[in-house]
N, C-alpha and C positions, 0 to 999 in steps of 0.2 A: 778144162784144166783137169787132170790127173790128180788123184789123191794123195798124194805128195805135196803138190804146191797148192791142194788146199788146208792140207794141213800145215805149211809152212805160212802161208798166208795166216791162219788163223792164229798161231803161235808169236805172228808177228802182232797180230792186232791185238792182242790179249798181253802181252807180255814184253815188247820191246823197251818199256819203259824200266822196266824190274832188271833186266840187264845190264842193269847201267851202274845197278846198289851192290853195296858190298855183300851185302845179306842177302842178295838173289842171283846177280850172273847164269853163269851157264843151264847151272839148275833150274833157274825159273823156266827157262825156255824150255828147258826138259820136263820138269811137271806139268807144263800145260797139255804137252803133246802127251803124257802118261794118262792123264783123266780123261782124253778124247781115246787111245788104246783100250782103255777101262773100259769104258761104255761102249765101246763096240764088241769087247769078249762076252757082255752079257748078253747079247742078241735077244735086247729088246726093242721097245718103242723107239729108242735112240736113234737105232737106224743100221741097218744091215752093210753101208760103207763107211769108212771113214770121213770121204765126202758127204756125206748124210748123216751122220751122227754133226760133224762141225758144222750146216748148213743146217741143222734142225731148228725150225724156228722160236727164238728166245733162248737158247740156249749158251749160246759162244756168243756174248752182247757185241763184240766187232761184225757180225752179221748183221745185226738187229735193222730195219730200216732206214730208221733217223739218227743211227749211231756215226759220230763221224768218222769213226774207225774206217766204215764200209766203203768212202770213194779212195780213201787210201788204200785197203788191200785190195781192191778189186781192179785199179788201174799196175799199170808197172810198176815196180819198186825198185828203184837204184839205190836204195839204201844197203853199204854195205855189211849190216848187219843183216837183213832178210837172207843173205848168202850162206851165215852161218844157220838161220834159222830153217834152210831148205838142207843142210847136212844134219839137224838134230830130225825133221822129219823123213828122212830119208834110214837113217839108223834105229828111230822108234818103229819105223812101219818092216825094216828088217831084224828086230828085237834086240838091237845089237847097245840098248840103252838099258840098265839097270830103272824096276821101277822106284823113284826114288820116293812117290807117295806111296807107297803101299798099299796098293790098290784102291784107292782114293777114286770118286766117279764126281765129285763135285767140289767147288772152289769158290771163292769172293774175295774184291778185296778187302781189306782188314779199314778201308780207310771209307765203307760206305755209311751213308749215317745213318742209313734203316738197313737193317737185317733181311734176305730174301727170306717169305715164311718156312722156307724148307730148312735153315739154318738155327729160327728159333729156340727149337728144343736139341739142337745137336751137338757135341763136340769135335771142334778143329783135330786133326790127326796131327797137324804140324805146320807150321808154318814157313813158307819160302819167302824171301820178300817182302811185299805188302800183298800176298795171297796168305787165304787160308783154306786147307784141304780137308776134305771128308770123306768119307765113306760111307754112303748112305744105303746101299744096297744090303740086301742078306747074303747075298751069294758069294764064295769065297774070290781072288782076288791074288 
């Protein structure tokens, strides 16, 4: 798989549900695919591709092993929303999307009932959906 339909996969697994709310739509899909754009402009530990930043282990929990996200995005999807979510990664990876997090490199949703420790001491930049976005890096964005 090309780094398009992994990030379209991962977009899906991350995000197809927020799609659906009024308070996320289009957008949601578009932030998820902004925060994985993010951490790849840093060219750190993340990962030098897109496919490797989204495949970084623990990172995008629809990856995760025991996630059930994972036999979902990884076999075929007829879902006709992945169609739309293979034109949001297709327009993110050709810049042709506004970043709507603001350079944001990290997210949760609003609805987990522990905190990942990295989220602890930090503030949301904004909220899309039942995501919330951060910015945790020092570097500009």
């Amino acid at each position: 798989m090309n780094d398009v339909h992994i990030l379209a996969r991962t977009i899906y697994g991350e995000a197809r549900g927020e799609y659906y709310r009024l308070d996320g739509g289009l957008s949601s899909l578009i932030a998820i695919g902004n925060v994985v754009k993010n951490r790849l402009k840093q060219k750190s530990w993340y990962g030098s591709s897109i496919s490797e930043v989204c495949q970084k282990p623990y990172q995008f929990s629809c990856w995760n092993p025991h996630d059930p996200n994972l036999r979902l995005i990884t076999t075929t999807i007829t879902d006709p929303l992945f169609d739309q979510c293979m034109v949001v990664a297709k327009m993110i990876l050709e810049d042709r999307w506004p970043d709507l997090t603001k350079g944001c490199d990290h997210y949760h949703a609003s609805t987990m009932e522990a905190l990942p420790t990295w989220a602890l001491q930090a503030k949301p930049v904004l909220k899309i959906g039942r995501h919330l976005f951060y910015k945790m890096s020092k570097g500009g964005n």
